[in-house]
C-alpha positions in Angstrom: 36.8 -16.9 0.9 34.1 -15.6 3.6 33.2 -13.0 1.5 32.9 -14.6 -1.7 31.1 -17.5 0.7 28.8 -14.9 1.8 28.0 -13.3 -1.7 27.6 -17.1 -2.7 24.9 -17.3 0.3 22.9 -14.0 -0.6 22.8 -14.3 -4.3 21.8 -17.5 -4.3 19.0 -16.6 -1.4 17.9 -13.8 -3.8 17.5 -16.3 -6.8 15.1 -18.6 -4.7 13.4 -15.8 -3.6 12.7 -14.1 -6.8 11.8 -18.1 -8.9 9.6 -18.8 -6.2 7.8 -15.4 -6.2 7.4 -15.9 -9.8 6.3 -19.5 -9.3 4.2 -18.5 -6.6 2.2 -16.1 -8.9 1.5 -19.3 -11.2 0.3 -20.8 -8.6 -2.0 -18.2 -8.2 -3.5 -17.5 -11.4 -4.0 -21.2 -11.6 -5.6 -22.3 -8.3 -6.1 -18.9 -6.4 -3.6 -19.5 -4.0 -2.2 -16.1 -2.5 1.1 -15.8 -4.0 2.3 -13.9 -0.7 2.1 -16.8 1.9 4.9 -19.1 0.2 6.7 -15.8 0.3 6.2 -14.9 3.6 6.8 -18.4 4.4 10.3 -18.5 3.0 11.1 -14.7 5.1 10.1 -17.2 8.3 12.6 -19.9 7.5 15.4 -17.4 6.3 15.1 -15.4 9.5 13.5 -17.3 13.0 13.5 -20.5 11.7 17.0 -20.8 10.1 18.9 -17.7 11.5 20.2 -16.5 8.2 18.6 -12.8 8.7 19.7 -10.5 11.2 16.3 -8.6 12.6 18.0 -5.7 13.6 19.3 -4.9 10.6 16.5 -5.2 8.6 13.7 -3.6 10.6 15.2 0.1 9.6 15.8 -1.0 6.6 11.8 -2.5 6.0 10.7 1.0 6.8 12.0 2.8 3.9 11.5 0.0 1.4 7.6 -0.4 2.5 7.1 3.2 1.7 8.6 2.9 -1.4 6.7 -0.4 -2.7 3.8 1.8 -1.1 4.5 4.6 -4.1 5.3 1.6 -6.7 2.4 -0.2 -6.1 -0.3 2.2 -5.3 1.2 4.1 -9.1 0.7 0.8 -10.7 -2.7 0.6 -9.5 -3.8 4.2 -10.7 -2.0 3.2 -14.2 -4.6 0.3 -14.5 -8.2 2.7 -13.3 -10.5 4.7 -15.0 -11.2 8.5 -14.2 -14.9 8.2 -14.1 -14.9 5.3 -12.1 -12.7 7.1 -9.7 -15.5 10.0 -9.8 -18.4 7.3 -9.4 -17.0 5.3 -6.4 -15.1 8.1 -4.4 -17.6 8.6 -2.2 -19.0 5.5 -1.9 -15.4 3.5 -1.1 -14.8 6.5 1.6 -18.1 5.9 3.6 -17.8 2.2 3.3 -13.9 2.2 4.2 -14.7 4.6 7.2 -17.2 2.6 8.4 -15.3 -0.7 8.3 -12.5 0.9 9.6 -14.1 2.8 12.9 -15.8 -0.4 13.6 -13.7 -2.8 13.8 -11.5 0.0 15.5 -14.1 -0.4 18.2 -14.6 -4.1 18.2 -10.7 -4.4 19.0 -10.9 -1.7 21.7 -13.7 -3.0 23.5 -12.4 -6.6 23.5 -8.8 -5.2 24.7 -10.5 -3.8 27.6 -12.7 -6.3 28.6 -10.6 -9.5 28.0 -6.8 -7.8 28.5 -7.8 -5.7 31.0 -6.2 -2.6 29.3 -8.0 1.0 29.7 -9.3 2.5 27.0 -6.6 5.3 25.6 -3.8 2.1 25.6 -7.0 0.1 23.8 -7.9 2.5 21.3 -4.0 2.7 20.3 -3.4 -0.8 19.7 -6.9 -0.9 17.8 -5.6 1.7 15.5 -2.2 0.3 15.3 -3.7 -3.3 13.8 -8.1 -2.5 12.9 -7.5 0.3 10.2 -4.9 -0.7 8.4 -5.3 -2.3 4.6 -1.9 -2.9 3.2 -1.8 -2.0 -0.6 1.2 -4.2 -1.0 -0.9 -6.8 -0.5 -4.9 -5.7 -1.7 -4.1 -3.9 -5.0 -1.6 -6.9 -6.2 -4.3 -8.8 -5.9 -7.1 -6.8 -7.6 -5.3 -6.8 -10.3 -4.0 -10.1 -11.0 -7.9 -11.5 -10.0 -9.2 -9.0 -12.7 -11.8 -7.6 -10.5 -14.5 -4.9 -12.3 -12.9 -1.8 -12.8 -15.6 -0.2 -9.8 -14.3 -2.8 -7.3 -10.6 -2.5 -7.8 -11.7 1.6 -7.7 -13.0 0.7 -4.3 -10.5 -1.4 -3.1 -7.5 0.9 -4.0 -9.1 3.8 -2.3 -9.9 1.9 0.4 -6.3 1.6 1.3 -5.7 5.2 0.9 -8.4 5.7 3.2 -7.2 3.2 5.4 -3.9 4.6 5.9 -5.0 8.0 7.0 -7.2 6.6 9.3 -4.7 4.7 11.0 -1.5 7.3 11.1 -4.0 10.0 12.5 -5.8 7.9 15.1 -2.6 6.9 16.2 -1.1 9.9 17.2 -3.9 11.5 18.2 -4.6 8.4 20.8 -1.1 8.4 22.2 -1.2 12.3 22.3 -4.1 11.5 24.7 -2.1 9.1 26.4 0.9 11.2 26.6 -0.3 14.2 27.8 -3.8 13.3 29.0 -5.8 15.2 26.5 -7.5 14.2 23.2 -8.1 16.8 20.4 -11.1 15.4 18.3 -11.6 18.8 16.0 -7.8 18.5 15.9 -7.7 15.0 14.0 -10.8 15.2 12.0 -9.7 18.0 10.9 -5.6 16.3 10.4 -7.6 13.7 8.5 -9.3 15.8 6.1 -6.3 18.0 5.6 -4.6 14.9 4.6 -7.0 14.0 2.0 -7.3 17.4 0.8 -3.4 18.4 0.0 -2.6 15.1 -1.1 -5.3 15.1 -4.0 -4.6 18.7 -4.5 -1.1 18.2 -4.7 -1.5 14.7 -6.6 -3.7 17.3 -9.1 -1.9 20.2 -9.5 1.7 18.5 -10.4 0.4 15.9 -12.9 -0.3 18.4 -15.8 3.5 19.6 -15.4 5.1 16.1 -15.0 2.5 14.6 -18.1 4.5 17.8 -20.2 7.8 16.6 -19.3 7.2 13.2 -19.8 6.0 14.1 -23.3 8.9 16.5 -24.1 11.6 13.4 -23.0 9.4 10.8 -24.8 12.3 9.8 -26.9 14.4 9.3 -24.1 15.8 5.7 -23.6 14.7 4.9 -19.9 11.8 7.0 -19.7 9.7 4.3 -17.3 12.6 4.8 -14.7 12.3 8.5 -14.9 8.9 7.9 -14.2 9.4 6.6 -11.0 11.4 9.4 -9.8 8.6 11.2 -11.1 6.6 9.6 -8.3 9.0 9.8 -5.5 8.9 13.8 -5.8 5.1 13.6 -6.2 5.1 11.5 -2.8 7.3 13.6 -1.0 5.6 16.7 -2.0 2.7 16.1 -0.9 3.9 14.2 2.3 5.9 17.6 3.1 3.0 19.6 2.4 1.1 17.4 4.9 -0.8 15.5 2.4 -1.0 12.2 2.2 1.6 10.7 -0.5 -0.2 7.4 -1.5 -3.1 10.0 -2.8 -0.8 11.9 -4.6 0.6 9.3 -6.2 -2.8 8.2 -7.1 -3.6 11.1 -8.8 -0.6 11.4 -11.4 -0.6 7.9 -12.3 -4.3 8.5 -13.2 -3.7 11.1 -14.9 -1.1 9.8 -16.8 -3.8 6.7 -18.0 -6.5 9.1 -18.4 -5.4 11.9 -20.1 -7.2 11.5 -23.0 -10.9 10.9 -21.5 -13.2 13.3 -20.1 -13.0 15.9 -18.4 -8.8 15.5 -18.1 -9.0 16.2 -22.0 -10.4 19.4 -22.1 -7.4 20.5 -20.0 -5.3 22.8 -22.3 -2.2 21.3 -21.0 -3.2 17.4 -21.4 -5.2 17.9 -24.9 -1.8 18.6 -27.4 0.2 15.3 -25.2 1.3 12.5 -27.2 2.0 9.4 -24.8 -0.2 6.5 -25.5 2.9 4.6 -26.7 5.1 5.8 -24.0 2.3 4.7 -21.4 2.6 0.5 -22.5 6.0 0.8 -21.5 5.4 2.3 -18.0 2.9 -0.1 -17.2 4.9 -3.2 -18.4 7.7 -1.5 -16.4 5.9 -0.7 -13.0 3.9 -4.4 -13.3 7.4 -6.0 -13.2 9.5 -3.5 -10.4 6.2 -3.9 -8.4 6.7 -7.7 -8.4 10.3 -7.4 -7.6 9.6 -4.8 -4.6 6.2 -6.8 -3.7 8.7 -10.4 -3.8 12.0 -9.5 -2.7 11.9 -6.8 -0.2 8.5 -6.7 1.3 6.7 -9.8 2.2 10.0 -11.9 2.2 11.5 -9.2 4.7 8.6 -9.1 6.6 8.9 -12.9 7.4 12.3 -12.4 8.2 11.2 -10.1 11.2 8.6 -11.7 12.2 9.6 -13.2 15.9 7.8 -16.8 15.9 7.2 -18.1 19.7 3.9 -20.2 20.7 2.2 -17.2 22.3 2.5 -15.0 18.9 0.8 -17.9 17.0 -2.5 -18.8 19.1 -2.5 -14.9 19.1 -2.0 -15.2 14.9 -4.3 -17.9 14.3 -6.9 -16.0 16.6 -6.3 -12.9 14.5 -6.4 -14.5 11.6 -9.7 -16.0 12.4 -11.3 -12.5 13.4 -10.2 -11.3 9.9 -11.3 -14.0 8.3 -14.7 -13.7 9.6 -14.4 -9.6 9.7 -13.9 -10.1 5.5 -16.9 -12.8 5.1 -19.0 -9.9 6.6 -17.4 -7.3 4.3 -17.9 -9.5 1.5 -21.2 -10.2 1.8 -22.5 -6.5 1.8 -23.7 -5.0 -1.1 
């Protein structure tokens, strides 16, 4: 009876979850209410509020299935851009994102040292563990659902990519300096442009062969999963090679969308490949797994972790406020 009490508990957990994500995005396209708060909302009653989650176990857990809404998400994104709006914004959303990024990097150092009292190296980490970071689970989501210009949601979805870099190689390289008392500048610009480089490269050089495969199993019945795996192997590639996966990713999904428009058509390879059918099906496929990862496993499970006492909600509200105010500023800025 325990155990069928307990599947009882979880399935029915997952069905409220799941109706009031999808009620939740209603809500959204309706009033423009971010669909992600009632869901986080629920992970904080399930888990500090109500006790029904167990923290420890789903930390490790939250790692692996971030990374792989990460790969879902940031492929449904590149199935929904343009090539030569990718060409046109690249550089434009990399200096903007860098600049954002190193200043409020700074802002949050400088005020952890004069109002916490920290010195600078423990400053500078904690600023790159919270200032850089643009979560794609929750920006490209809502690019797309807001229908945004096809150059903003370019800039916004490289903007996380850009992000990300920034904050993974700041990090280390600040507690490298606080480890061992010595900070390598030449050594992490040149970790974030390697980064950019093999991940792209990688991203580039693998699409052609994987668009070929696809093609050859186009009458294959589940053809949209395959796909993902696709994706996973592109990720890890690249991540193995020391590039960064999310860019990868990137790159084959827009391939995949853009095989057909200049200059990815004058590629031999791309030119004879038949998938335009085959490519409404991904996209209807990845739309609704990325819901399901974006619902389910992510935000709820990050509310369930979240450890709710009254110092960690002045601090959250104080936060909130800065980024509030930080995205005014960003928004105003041509």
């Amino acid at each position: 009876m325990k155990v069928i009490a307990s599947e009882v508990l979880v399935f029915g957990i997952a069905a409220l979850i799941v109706i009031l994500g999808y009620l939740g995005d209603l809500i959204f396209r309706k009033f423009r209410i971010p669909y992600f708060l009632f869901l986080l909302f629920i992970g904080i009653l399930l888990g500090p509020i109500l006790g029904l989650a167990d923290r420890a176990f789903i930390v490790p857990i939250l790692q692996f299935f971030g990374s792989f809404t990460l790969i879902v998400v940031t492929f449904q994104s590149g199935l929904n851009l343009d090539f030569a709006s990718i060409l046109g914004q690249s550089w434009r959303a990399f200096f903007q994102s860098s600049f954002y990024i190193l200043v409020s990097i700074a802002f949050i150092t400088l005020v952890s040292n004069l109002l916490l009292g920290w010195n600078i190296t423990e400053a500078l980490i904690f600023s790159s563990m919270i200032g850089g970071e643009i979560t794609a689970a929750v920006v490209i989501p809502l690019a797309l659902t807001l229908e945004l210009p096809d150059d903003v949601k370019t800039v916004l979805t490289i903007e996380t990519a850009v992000s990300t870099i920034y904050s993974i190689v700041l990090f280390y390289a600040f507690l490298e300096n606080w480890v061992h008392g010595g900070l390598n500048w030449l050594a992490a610009a040149s970790s974030v442009v390697n980064k950019f480089a093999v991940g792209i490269v990688t991203g580039a050089a693998l699409s052609p062969i994987l668009l070929k495969l696809l093609d050859y199993l186009e009458k294959g019945s589940y053809i949209p999963v395959f796909s993902i795996g696709l994706s996973l192997a592109t990720y890890s590639a690249a991540e193995w090679l020391g590039g960064n996966g999310a860019l990868a990713v990137l790159m084959f999904a827009l391939f995949l969308t853009n095989y057909r428009q200049p200059p990815l058509r004058h590629i031999p390879v791309l030119s004879r490949l038949k998938l335009t059918p085959l490519l409404e099906h991904i996209k209807l496929f990845h739309d609704q797994i990325a819901f399901l990862l974006e619902s389910f496993f992510f935000f709820v499970s990050l509310g369930m972790i979240l450890v709710v006492t009254p110092e960690t909600i002045i601090s959250d509200i104080a936060l909130g406020g800065y980024s509030l105010q930080f995205s005014y500023l960003y928004a105003t800025l041509p």
